[in-house]
C-alpha positions in Angstrom: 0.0 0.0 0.0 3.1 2.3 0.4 4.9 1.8 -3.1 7.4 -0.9 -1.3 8.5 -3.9 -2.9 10.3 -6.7 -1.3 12.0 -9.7 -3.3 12.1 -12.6 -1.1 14.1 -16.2 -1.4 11.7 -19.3 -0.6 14.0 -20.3 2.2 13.9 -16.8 3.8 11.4 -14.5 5.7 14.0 -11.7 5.4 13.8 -10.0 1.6 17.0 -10.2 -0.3 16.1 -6.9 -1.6 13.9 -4.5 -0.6 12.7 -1.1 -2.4 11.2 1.6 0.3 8.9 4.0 -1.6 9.4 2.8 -5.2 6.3 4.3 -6.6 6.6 7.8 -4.7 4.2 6.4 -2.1 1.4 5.0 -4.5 0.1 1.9 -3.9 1.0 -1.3 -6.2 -1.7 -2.6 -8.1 -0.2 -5.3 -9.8 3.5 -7.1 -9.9 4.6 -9.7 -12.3 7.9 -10.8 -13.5 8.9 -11.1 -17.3 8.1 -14.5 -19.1 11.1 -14.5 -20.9 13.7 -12.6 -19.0 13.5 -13.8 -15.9 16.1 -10.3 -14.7 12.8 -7.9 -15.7 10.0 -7.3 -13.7 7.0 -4.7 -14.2 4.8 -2.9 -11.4 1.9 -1.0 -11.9 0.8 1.7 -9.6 -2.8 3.0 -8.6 -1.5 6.0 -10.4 -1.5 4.0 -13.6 2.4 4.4 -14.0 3.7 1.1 -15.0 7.5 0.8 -13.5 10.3 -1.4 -15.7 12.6 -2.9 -13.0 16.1 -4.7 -14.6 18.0 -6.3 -12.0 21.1 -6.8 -14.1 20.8 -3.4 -15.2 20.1 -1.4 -12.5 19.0 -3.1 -8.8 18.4 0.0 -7.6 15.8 1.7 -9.0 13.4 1.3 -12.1 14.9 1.2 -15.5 12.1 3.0 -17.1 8.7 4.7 -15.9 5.7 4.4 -18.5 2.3 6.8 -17.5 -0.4 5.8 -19.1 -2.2 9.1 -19.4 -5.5 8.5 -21.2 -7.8 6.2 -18.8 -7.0 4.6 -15.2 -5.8 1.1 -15.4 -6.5 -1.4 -12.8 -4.8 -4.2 -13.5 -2.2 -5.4 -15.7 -0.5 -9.3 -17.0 1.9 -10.0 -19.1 1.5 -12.5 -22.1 5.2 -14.2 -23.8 6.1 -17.4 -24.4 9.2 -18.1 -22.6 10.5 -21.5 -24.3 10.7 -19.4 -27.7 14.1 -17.9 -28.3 12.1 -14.4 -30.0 11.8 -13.0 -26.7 8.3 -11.5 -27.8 7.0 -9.8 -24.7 3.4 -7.9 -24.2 1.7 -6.2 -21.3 -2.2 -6.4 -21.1 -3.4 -3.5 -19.7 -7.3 -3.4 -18.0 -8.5 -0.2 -17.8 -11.5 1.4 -16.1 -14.2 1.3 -18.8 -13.5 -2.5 -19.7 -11.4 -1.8 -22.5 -7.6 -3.5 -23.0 -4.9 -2.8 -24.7 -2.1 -4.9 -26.0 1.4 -3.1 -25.8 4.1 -5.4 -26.6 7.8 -4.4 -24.7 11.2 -3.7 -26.0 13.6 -6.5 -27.2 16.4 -5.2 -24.4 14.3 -5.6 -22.0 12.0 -8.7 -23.0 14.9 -11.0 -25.2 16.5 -13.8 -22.4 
């Protein structure tokens, strides 16, 4: 509800990593990692600011910010197939009238 995000190993109650305020104090609506780079995760914010997260780039802080400006979203999921080698990646995007879009995500940060 704060814009934290903890990354936690199985074994572990303590978080391996943990991000205090990573949204400037928005709340996260939805988290999911990248289907075919498994480095890359993506957080969407009750702001509808979708956050790009590389670990092997940059552990951090996001990589790269995305507002979508037109409509709220409220809830986001990623589509890829991660046993294919063309590192397609796309982000579903819900917003608040029912519609979704279909964005798909740059190679660099959806290729394995």
């Amino acid at each position: 509800s704060d814009g934290s995000i903890r990354l936690h190993q199985m074994t572990s109650e303590c978080p391996v990593m943990q991000w205090n305020d990573s949204t400037n104090g928005q709340p996260i609506v939805a988290l999911q990692w990248a289907l075919t780079r498994p480095a890359v995760f993506f957080a969407l914010d009750a702001s509808s600011n979708i956050y790009i997260w590389d670990l092997l780039e940059n552990d951090l802080m996001p990589v790269a910010k995305e507002t979508i400006p037109s409509e709220k979203v409220v809830a986001m999921a990623l589509l890829g197939e991660p046993e294919k080698a063309n590192g397609l990646l796309g982000i579903m995007l819900a917003k608040e009238s029912g519609q979704i879009d279909v964005q798909y995500v740059k190679k660099k940060w959806a290729s394995p």
